[in-house]
Each structure stands twice: as structure tokens, then as C-alpha cells.
VOGU-3710 file (C-alpha; in Angstrom, 3 decimals, decimal comma):
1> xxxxxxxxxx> 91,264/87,360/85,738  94,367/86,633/83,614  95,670/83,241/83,029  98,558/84,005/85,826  95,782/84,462/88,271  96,463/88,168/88,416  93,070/90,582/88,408  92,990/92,567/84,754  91,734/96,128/85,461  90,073/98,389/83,080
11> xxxxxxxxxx> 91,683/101,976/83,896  90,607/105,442/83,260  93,146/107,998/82,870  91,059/110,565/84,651  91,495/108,660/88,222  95,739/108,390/87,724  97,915/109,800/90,260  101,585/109,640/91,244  101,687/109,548/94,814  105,791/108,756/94,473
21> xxxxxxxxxx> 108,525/108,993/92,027  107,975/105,514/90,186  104,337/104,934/91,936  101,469/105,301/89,280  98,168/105,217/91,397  95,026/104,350/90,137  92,411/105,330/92,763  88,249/105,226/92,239  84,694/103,740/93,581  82,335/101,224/92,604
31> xxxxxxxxxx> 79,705/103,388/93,720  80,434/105,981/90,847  78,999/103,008/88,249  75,041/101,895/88,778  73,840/100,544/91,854  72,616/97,681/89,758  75,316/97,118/87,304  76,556/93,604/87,058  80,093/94,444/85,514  79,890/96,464/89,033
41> xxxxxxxxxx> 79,083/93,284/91,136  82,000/91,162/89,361  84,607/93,532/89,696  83,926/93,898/93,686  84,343/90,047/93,822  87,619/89,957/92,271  88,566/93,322/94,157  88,078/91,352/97,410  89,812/87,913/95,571  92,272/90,465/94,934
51> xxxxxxxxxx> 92,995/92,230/98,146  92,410/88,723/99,931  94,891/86,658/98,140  97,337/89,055/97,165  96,913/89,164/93,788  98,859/91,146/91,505  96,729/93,212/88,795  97,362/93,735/85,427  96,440/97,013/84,048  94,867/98,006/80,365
61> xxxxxxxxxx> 94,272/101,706/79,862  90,821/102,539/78,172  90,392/106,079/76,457  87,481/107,166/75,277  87,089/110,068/72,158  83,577/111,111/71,192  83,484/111,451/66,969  82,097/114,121/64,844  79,102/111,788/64,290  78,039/111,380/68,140
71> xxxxxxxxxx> 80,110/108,226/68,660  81,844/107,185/70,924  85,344/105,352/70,035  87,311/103,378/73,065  90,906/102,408/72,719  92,687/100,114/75,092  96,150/100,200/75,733  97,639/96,870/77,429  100,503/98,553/80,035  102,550/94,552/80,502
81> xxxxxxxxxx> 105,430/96,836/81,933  103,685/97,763/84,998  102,338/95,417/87,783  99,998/96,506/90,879  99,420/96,004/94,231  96,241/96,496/96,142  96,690/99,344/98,765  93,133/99,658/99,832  89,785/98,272/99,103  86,663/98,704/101,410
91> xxxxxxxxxx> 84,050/97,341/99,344  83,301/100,894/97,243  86,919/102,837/98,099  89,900/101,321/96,340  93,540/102,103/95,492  96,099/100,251/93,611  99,529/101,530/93,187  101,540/100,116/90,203  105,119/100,174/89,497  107,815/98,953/86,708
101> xxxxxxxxxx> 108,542/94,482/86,758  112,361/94,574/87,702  113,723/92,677/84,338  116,546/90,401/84,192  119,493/91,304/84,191  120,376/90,125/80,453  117,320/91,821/79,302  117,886/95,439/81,495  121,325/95,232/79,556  120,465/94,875/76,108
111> xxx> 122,831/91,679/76,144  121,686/88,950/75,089  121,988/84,871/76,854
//
């Protein structure tokens, strides 16, 4: 969880979608990770904190690139332009669409307070 109370979600770009001009959908299941997998259990309880209460999420892009030497390297790319919204989550299913913060005017402007 971030310090605004919003959920922080790890996304892959293989489960992106745009379902609408300015929609960018992130859609996948718990149950593709281990039964067993505690990062699994924690992110259903804050999937249900977030569908409950409304949240908004937060969303940091990881991409993963296997090296010449059998390693695996992970970058993450923090996307603070984009907020989300919960559109489904059924305790394995869930959806979250995510669209551009509306700026102030000032800032939309280039101009200056």
C-alpha cells in the first residue's frame, strides 16, 4: 500500500489491454501464481481492501529480459501519470482499468502560478 492509502500493483506488460480510447486495462488471476505463495495471499487481501474501500491503485510496470549468462534482469517502471480503478475482483479474476490524473489547470498549460 502507498502512503496515500492507494494499493501499488506490480504489472506485467503481457496482461495490458485497451478496452477504450484512454482506458489501459490490466486484467489477470491469482491462480496463475502458486497455490501456496504468500506474495499470492497478500495481494488478494489488499485486492479485496481495494475493491471494498475504493481504493485507487498505483501502477509500476515490471519487465523482465533473460541475459546471455542465464539471468534474469527485472526493471520497474513507476507509471505516477496513470491512476486505476478496480472493475472486477472475485477472489482469483480481476480487472483494473487505469486512466491519465486530470492536472491543474496551471500545470496542463505550461503556465506557471
Amino acid at each position: 500500500m502507498a502512503a496515500d492509502g492507494a494499493l501499488v500493483l506490480a504489472c506485467s506488460h503481457r496482461f495490458f489491454g485497451h478496452p477504450a480510447v484512454g482506458v489501459l486495462r490490466y486484467e489477470d488471476r491469482l491462480s496463475r501464481e502458486d497455490a501456496g505463495a504468500r506474495d499470492t495471499a497478500v495481494l488478494a487481501k489488499h485486492l479485496t481492501l481495494a475493491r471494498d474501500s475504493a481504493l485507487p491503485v498505483r501502477m509500476v510496470v515490471v519487465t523482465s529480459t533473460d541475459q546471455h549468462n542465464s539471468r534474469t534482469r527485472r526493471t520497474f517502471h513507476v507509471r505516477s501519470d496513470l491512476i486505476g480503478k478496480m472493475v472486477k475482483f472475485d477472489g482469483d479474476h480481476f480487472i483494473i482499468d487505469f486512466t491519465r490524473m486530470e492536472m491543474p489547470a496551471a500545470e496542463a498549460t505550461g503556465k506557471r502560478k
